[in-house]
C-alpha positions in Angstrom: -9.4 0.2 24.3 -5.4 0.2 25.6 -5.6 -3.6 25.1 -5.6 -3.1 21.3 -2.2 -1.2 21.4 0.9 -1.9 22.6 1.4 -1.1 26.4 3.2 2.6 26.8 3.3 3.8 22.9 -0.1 5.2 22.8 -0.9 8.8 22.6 -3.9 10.1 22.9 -4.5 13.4 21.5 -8.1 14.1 22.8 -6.9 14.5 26.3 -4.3 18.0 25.0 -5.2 21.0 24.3 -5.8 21.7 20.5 -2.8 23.8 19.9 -0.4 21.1 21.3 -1.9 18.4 19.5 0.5 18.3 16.4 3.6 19.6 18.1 3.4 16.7 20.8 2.6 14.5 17.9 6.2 15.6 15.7 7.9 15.7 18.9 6.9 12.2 20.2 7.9 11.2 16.1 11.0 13.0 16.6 12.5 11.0 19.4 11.9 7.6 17.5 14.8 5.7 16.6 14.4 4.2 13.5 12.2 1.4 13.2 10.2 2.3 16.1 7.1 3.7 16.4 4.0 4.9 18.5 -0.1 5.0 18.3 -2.6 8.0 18.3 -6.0 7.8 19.5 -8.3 10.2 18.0 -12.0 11.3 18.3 -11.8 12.1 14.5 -9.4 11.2 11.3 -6.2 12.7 11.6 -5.8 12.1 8.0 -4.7 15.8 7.9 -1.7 15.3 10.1 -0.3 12.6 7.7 0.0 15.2 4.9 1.4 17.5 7.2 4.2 15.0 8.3 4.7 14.2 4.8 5.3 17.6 4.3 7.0 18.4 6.9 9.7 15.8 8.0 9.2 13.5 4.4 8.9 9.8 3.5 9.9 8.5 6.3 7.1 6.8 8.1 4.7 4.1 7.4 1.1 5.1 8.8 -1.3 2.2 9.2 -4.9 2.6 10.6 -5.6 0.2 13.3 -9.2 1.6 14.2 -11.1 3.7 12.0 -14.4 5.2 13.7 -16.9 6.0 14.3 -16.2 7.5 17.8 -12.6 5.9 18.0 -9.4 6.6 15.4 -6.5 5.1 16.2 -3.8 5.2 14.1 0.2 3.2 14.4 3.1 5.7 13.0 6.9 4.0 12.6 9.7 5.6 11.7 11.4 4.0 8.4 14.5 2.6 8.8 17.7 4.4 7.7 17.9 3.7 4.1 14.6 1.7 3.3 13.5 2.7 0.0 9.6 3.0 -0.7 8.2 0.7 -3.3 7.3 1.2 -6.1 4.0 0.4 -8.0 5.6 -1.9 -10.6 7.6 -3.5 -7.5 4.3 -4.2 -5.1 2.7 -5.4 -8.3 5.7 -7.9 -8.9 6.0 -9.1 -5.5 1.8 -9.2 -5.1 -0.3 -9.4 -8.5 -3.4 -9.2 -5.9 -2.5 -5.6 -5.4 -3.1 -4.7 -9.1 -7.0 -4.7 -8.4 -6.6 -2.2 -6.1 -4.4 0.0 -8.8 -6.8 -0.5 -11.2 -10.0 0.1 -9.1 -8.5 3.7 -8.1 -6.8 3.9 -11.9 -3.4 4.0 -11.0 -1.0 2.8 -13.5 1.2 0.0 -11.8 2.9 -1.0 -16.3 3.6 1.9 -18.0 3.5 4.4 -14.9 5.3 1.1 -12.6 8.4 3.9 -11.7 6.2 5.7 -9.5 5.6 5.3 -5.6 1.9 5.1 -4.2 2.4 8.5 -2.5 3.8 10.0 -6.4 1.2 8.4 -8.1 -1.6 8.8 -5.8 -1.0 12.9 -5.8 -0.5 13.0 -9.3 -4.3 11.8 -9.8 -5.8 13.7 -6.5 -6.3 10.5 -4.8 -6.2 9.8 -0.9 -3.5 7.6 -0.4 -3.9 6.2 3.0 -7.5 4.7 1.6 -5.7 3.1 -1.0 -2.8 2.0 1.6 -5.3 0.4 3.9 -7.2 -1.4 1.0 -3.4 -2.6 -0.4 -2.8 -3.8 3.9 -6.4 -5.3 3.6 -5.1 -7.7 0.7 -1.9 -9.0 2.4 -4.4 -9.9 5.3 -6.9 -11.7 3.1 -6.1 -15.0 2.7 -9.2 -15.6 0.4 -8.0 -14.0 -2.2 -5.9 -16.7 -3.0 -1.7 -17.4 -3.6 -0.5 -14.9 -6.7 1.7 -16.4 -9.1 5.4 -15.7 -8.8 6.1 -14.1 -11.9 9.3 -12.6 -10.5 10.6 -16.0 -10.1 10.0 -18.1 -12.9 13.3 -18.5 -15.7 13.1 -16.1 -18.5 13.0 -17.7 -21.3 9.8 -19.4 -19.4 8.3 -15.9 -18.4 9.2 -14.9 -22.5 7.5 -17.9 -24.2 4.5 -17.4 -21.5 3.9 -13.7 -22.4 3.7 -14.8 -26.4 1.4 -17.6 -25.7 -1.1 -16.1 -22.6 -1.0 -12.5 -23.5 0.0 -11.9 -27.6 -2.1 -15.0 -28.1 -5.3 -13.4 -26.4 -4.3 -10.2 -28.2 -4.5 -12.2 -31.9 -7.6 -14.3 -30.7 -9.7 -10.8 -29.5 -8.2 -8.8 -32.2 -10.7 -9.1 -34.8 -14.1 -8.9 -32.6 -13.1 -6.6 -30.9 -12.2 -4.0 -34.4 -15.4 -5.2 -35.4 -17.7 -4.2 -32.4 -16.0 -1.3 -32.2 -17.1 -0.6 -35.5 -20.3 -2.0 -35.4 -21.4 0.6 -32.5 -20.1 3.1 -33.5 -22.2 3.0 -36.8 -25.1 2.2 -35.5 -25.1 4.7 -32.1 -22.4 7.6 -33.3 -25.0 10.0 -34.0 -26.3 9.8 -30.7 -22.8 9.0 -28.6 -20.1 10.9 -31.0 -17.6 9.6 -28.4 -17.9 6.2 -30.4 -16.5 7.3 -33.5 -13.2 8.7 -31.1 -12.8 5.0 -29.4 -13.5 3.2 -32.7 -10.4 4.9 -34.2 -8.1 4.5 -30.8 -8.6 0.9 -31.0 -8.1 -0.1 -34.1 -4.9 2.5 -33.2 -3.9 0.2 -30.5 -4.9 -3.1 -32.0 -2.6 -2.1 -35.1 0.6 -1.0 -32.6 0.4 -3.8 -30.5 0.7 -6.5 -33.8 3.6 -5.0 -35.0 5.0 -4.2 -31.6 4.6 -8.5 -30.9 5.9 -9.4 -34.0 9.3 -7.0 -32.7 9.7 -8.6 -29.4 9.1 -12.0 -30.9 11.8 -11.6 -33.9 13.9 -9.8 -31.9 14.2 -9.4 -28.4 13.1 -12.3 -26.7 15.2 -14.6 -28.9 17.8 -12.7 -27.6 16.4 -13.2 -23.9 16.8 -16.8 -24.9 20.1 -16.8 -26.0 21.3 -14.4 -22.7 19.6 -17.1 -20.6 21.2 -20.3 -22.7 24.7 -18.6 -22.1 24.3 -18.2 -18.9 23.5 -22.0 -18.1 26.2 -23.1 -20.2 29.1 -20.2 -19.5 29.0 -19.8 -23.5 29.1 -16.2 -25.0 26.9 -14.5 -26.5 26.5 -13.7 -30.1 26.7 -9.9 -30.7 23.1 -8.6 -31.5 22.8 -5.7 -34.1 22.1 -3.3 -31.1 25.1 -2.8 -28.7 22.8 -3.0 -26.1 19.5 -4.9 -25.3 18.7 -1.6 -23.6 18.3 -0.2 -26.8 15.1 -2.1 -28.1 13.8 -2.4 -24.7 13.6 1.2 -24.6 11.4 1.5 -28.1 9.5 -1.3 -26.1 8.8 0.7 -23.3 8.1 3.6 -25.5 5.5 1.8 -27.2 4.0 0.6 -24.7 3.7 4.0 -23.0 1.8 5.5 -26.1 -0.5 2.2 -25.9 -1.4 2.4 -22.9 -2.1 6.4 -23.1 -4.7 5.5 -25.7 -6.5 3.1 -24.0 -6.4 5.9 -20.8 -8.4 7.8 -23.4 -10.9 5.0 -24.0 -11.6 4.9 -20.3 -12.2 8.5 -20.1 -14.3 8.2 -23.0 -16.0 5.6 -21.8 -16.9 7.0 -18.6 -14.7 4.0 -16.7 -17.0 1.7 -19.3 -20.5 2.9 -18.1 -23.0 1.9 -20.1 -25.7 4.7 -21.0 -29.4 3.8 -21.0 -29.9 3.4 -24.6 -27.0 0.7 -25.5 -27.7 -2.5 -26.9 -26.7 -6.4 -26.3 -23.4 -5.2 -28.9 -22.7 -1.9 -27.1 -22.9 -4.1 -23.6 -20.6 -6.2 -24.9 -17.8 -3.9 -26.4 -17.4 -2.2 -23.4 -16.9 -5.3 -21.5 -14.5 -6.9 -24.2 -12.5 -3.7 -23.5 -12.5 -3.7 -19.7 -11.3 -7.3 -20.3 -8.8 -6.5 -22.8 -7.7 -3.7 -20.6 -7.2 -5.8 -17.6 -5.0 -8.4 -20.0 -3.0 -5.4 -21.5 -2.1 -4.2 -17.5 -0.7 -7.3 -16.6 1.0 -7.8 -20.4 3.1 -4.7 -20.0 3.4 -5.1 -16.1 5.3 -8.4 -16.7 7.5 -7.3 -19.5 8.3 -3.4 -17.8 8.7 -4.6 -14.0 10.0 -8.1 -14.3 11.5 -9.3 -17.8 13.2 -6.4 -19.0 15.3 -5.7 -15.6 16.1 -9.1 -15.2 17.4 -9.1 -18.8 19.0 -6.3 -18.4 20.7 -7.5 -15.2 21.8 -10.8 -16.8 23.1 -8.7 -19.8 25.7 -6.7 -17.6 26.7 -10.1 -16.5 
């Protein structure tokens, strides 16, 4: 088993008694410098002393499962170094778009909600966050699931003109089958599923906000984008905008978007996470999985404008 772990850092807690289990454990943490760190090996999950070093001495370790059962835990624990800042969700989605199917499989908000860590966002919704840790480790080890496009990189008045044409272009195209399947169900199977009538109205709601929200940033803020990004190639100034600040629309962006993407929260509640009941048809099958789809596109829509164009344009403003 030792020839898994590094030689002279492993504790192994099932050889103490039970009441010094957890004080050896903080005290071996304790005496870490920065950066370094030791292994546990369990007969059980100590899933339950991760909370209670959270709790108890803070962010300031990483916790990674190296074996997990059945008759064998073992588990690495470093100490953070001085200063290093935890990501968060909108940041891990930026630097890895892979890691927004495990957000969205466990419904965490990496867009609109992007500002939180994985430990605030995972408590917020009562979810265990070292599961969702080792599935997010799992994805930086899987090669298969291919090389994410580097958003983060890209020029901005590229990333700008790609967001009109990939995303407001599939919202146009979807727009009107997707109002009138929505409307078609809920006609047909409202009596039966009253829930229906609810997500007919939130997405014609959305579908309405998000055309005159595209019609916004395409008049007016990512022309501006443009013309940030033109001066700064050429060392031109900038024509004054009628808002002092680009902060100022991006703000009613983000606003926007928030209230968007609390409605389609709504839908998925309503819809059960898009669970189809027993009775639904070929068109009731197919509008929840125009919606999922839709969703999916609207996560990575508002990820790319929230957590990568707006604080770049931003940044190059103060410039």
């Amino acid at each position: 088993m030792e020839t898994l772990f590094e030689e002279g850092k492993i504790l192994n807690v099932t050889l103490l008694e039970p009441r010094l289990k957890h004080p050896t454990i903080f005290s071996w943490f304790d005496e870490l410098e920065p950066g370094e760190g030791f292994t546990i090996q369990n007969d059980h999950d100590p899933k339950p002393l991760y909370y209670q070093l959270l709790g108890e001495r803070g962010n300031i370790f990483n916790w990674e499962y190296l074996v997990q059962g059945p008759e064998v835990w073992a588990v690495k624990i470093t100490k953070k170094n001085a200063g290093e800042k935890e990501e968060t969700l909108g940041e891990m989605a930026t630097k890895d778009l892979r890691k927004a199917e495990v957000f969205k499989k466990y419904g965490l908000d990496f867009c609109c909600g992007g500002k939180k860590t994985l430990k605030q966002a995972c408590l917020a919704k009562g979810i265990d966050v070292t599961k969702v840790e080792a599935e997010l480790r799992n994805t930086d080890k899987n090669l298969s699931t291919g090389h994410p496009l580097r958003y983060s990189d890209w020029e901005l008045d590229f990333l700008a003109d790609y967001i009109v044409n990939a995303h407001h272009g599939y919202v146009r195209k979807i727009t009107h089958d997707l109002s009138a399947y929505a409307s078609k169900v809920a006609k047909v199977h409202g009596s039966s599923h009253p829930e229906l009538i609810t997500i007919n109205t939130l997405i014609n709601e959305v579908l309405t906000e998000l055309s005159l929200h595209m019609v916004k940033e395409e008049k007016i803020l990512f022309p501006y984008i443009k013309e940030l990004v033109a001066a700064e190639k050429s060392g031109s100034e900038v024509k004054k905008a009628q808002f002092n600040s680009i902060q100022s629309p991006i703000n009613t962006m983000e606003h926007e978007h928030d209230i968007v993407g609390r409605k389609m929260d709504m839908i998925r509640v309503l819809t059960n996470n898009y669970s189809l009941p027993e009775d639904a048809c070929a068109s009731y099958s197919l509008l929840y999985k125009m919606l999922e789809e839709f969703e999916g596109d609207l996560f990575i829509h508002i990820h790319l404008e929230n957590n990568i164009l707006f604080p770049k344009a931003l940044e190059l403003e103060q410039k």
